[in-house]
C-alpha positions as CSV (number, residue, x, y, z in Angstrom):
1,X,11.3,30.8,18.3
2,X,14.5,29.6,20.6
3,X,14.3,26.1,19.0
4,X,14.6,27.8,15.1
5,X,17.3,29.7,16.7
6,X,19.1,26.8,18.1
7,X,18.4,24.5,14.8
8,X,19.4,27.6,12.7
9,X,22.9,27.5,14.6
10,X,23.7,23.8,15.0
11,X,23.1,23.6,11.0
12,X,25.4,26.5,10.4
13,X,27.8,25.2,12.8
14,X,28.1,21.9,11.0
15,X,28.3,22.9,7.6
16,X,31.7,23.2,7.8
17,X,32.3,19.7,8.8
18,X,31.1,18.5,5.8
19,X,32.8,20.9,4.0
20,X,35.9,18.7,5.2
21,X,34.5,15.7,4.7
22,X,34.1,16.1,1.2
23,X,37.5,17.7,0.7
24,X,38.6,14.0,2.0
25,X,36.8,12.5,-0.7
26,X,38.5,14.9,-3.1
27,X,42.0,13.9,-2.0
28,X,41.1,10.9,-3.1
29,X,39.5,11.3,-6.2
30,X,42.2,13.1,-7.2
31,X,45.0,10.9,-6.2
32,X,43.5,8.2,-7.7
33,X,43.1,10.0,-10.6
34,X,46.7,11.3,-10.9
35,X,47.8,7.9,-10.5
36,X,45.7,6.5,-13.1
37,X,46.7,9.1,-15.5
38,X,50.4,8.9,-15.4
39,X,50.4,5.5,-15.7
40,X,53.2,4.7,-18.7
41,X,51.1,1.8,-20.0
42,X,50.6,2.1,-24.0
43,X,47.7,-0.1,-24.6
44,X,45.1,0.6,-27.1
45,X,41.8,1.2,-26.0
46,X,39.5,-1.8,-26.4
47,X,37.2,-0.8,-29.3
48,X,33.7,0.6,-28.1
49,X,30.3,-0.7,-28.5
50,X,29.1,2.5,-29.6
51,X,27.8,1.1,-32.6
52,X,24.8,-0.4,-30.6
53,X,24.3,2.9,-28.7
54,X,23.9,5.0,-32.6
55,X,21.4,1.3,-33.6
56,X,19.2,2.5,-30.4
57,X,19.6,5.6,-31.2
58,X,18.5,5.5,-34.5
59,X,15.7,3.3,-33.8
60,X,14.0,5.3,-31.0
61,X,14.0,8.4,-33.8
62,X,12.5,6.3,-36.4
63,X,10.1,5.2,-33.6
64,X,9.5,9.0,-32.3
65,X,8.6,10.4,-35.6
66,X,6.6,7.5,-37.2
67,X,4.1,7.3,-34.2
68,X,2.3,10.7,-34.8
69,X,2.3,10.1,-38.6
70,X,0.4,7.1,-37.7
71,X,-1.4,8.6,-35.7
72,X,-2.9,11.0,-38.0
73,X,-3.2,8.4,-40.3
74,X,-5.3,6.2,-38.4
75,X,-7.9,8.9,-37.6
76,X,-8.7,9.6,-41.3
């Protein structure tokens, strides 16, 4: 029972050190974000390749709903 005690209290006692820790990481995250973001720079965006994203998505439904029509088609 006094070692669940003393594991109980070492965890609690650290938790707030990674608490800090990952308001670090924050601080940085954020400046890097800020620093990004008001960058004046006007280029375009390069154009996406979200066209092949909506192909494979298109392709997996066709693929999705066509397998338990054959399915059932094959058992007659």
């Amino acid at each position: 029972m006094r070692q669940l005690l003393l594991a109980l209290a070492l965890l609690l006692t650290t938790l707030p050190a990674t608490a800090c820790l990952n308001d670090r990481q924050v601080l940085i995250a954020e400046n890097e974000f800020k620093s990004s973001y008001l960058k004046k720079d006007n280029e375009p965006a390069p154009p996406s390749r979200s066209m092949v994203g909506w192909i494979a998505l298109g392709a997996g439904s066709a693929l999705l709903f066509a397998t338990p029509l054959l399915l059932m088609k094959s058992k007659r």
